[in-house]
C-alpha positions as CSV (number, residue, x, y, z in Angstrom):
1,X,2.0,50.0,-19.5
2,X,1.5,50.8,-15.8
3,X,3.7,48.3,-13.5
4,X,5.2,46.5,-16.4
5,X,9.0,45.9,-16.5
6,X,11.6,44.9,-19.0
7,X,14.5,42.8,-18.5
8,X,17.6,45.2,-19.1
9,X,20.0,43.6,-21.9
10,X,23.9,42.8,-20.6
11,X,26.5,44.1,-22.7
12,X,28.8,41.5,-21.3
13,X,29.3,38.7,-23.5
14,X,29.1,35.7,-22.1
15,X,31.9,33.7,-23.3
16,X,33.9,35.9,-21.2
17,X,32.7,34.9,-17.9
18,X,35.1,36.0,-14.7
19,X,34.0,35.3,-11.5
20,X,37.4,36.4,-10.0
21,X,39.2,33.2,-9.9
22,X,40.6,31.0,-12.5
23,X,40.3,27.6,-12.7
24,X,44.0,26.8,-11.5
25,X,43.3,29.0,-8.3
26,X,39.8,27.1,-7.5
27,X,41.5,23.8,-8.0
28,X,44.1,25.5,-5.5
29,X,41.2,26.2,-3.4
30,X,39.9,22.9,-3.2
31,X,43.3,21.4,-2.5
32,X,43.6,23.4,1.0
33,X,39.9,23.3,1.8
34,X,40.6,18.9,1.7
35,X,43.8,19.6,3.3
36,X,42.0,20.8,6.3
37,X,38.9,18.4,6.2
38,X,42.0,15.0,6.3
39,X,43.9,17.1,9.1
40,X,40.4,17.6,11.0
41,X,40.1,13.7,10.7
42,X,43.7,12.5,11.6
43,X,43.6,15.0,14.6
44,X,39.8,13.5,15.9
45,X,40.8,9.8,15.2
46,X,42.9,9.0,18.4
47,X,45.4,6.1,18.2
48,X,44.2,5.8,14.7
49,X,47.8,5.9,12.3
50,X,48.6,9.3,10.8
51,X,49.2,9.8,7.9
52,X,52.8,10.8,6.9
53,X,52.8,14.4,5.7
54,X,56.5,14.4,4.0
55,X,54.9,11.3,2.2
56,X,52.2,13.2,0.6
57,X,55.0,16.2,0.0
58,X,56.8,13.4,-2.0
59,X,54.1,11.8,-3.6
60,X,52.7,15.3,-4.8
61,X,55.9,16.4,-6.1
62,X,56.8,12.6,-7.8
63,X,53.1,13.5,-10.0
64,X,54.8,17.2,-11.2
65,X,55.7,17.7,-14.7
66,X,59.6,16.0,-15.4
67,X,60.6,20.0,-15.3
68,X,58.9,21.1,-12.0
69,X,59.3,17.5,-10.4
70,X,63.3,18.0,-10.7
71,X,63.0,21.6,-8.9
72,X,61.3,20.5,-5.8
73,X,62.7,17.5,-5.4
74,X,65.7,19.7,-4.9
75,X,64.3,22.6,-3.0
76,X,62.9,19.4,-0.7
77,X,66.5,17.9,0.0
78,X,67.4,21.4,0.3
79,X,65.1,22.4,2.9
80,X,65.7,18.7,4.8
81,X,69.5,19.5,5.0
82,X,69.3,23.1,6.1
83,X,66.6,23.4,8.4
84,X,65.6,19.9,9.6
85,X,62.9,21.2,11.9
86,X,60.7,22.4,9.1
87,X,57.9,20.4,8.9
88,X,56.6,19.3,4.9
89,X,53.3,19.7,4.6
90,X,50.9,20.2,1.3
91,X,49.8,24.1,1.5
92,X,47.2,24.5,-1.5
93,X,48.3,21.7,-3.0
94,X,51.9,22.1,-3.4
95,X,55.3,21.4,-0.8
96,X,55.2,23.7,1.7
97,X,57.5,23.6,4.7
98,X,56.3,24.9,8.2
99,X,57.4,25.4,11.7
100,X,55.6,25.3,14.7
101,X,52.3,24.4,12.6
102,X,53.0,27.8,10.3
103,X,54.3,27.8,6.6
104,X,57.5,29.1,6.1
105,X,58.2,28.4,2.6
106,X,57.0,26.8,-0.4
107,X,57.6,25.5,-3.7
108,X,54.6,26.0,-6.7
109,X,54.9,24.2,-9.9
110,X,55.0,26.2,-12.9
111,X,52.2,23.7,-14.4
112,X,50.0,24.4,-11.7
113,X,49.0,27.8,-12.3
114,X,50.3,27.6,-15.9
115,X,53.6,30.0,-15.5
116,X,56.5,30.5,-17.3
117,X,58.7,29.4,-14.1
118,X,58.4,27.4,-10.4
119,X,58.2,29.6,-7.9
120,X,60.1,29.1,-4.4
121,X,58.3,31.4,-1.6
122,X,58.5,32.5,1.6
123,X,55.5,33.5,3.8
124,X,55.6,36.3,6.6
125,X,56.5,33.6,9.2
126,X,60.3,33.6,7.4
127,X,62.5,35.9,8.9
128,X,64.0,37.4,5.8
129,X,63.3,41.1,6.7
130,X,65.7,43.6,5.5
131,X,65.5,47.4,5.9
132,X,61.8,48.4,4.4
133,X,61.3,46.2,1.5
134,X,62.7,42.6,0.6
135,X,61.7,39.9,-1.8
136,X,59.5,37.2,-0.9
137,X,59.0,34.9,-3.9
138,X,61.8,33.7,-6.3
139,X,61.6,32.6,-9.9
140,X,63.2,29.1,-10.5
141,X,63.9,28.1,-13.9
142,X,66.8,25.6,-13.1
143,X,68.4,24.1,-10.3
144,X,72.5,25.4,-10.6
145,X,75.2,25.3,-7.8
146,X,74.6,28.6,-7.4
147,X,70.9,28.3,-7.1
148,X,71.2,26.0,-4.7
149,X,73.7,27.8,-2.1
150,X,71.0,30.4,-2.9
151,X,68.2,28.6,-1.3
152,X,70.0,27.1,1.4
153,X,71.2,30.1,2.7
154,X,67.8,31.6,2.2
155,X,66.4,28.6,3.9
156,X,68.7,29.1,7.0
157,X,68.0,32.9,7.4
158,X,64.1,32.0,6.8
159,X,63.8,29.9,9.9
160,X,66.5,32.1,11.7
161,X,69.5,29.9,12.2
């Protein structure tokens, strides 16, 4: 029949619905996007009190899994000895620590985007360049001596001491 059409059939099956994103990253999403709406409103409320941004770092990280919570808490001491003027902050959910406004490093939860291991990472504002390639994020499974002089000295070249 003249000016009749069909609906074509999908092949796709619909169980397997992928929009690009997984839930773990939308949640992640949502995280930064409120992020920015409460720093909007602290910034437009002058004289009102502020809140205290390593407070939320600490409360976030006290709700982590016993594993993950152990980690940051010790990549957050870390961090506060080694380069006192970072700045916490929650980036996407998770500890960040920034300078001038700009991350410069973070910690992510293994639970929160259902890995194997935390990660500890770095953004382009660290100053950790060396020759044409150098790593950016680290694996952390535990929290050893070594580990730890590991991040500290990262830390301190990060934020170029």
């Amino acid at each position: 029949m003249k000016g009749t059409r069909t609906a074509a059939k999908t092949t796709t099956a619909t169980d397997e619905k992928y929009d690009g994103f997984t839930d773990e990253e939308r949640s992640a999403m949502k995280e930064r996007a409120q992020e920015l709406k409460s720093a909007g409103r602290r910034g437009s409320r002058a004289g009102a009190a502020k809140a205290d941004p390593e407070s939320e770092v600490l409360a976030k990280i006290a709700e982590m899994p016993e594993a993950d919570r152990v980690l940051a808490e010790r990549v957050h001491a870390i961090v506060k000895a080694g380069a006192p003027e970072l700045a916490p902050k929650l980036w996407y959910g998770m500890p960040a620590y920034a300078k001038n406004g700009k991350v410069v490093c973070f910690f992510q939860s293994a639970q929160k985007f259902k890995s194997r291991y935390a990660t500890l990472g770095f953004s382009d504002q660290a100053h950790l360049d060396d020759g044409a390639m150098w790593p950016t994020a680290f694996a952390l499974t535990e929290m050893t001596p070594a580990a730890e002089a590991r991040i500290g000295e990262l830390i301190k070249k990060a934020v170029n001491l």
